[in-house]
C-alpha positions in Angstrom: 79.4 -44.5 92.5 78.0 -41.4 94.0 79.7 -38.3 91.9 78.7 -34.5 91.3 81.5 -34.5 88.3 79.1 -33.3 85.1 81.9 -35.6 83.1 81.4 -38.7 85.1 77.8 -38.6 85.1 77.2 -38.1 81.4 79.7 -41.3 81.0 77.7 -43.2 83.4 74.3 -41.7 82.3 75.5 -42.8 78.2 77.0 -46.1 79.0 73.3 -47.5 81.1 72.2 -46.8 77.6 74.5 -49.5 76.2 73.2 -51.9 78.9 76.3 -51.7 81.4 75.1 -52.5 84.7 75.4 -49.3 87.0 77.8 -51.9 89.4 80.0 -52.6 87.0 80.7 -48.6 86.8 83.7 -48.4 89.1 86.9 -46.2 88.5 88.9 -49.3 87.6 86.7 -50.8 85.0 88.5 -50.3 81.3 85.1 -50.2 78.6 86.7 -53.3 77.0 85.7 -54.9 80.6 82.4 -53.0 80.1 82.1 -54.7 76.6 82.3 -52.4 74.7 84.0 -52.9 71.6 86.0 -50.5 69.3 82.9 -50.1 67.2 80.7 -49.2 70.6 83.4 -46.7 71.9 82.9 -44.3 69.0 79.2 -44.7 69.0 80.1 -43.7 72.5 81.8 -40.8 71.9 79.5 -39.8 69.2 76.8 -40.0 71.8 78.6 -38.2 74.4 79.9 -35.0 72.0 76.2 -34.6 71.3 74.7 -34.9 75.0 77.8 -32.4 75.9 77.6 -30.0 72.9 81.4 -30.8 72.2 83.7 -31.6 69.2 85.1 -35.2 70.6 87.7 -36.7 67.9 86.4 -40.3 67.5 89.5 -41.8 69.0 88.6 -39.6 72.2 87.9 -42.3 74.1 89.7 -46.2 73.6 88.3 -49.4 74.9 91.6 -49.8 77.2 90.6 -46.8 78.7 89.5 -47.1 82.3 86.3 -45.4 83.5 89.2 -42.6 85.6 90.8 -42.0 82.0 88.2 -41.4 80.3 87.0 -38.5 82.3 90.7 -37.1 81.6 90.2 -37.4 78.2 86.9 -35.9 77.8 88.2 -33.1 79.9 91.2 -32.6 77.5 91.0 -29.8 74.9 92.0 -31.4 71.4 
């Protein structure tokens, strides 16, 4: 997926790094589907409050989340 959203592409730019496939990154796909477990999604997190100079809670992001979502929440204030 083509996108200029900063959000979207430091997902997509932090998830290659945990070996998801760049096909597998459509809108749709939850990062349970991505396998990522609940373990990997705050590692995730972690990884993407550092690469975007933010606070994120560790239960920013959930593995039920899809790909859409968790752009939401990164975009939410907490």
């Amino acid at each position: 997926m083509t996108t200029s959203d900063p959000l979207r592409i430091a997902l997509e730019r932090a998830l290659t790094d945990f070996e998801v496939l760049p096909d597998a990154l459509t809108d749709e796909a939850t990062l349970e589907d991505l396998g990522l477990d609940s373990l990997a999604v705050v590692e995730l997190t972690d990884r993407l409050a550092t690469d975007l100079g933010r606070d994120l809670a560790d239960d920013t992001l959930q593995p039920h989340m899809t790909l859409l979502h968790a752009v939401t929440a990164l975009r939410s204030p907490r």
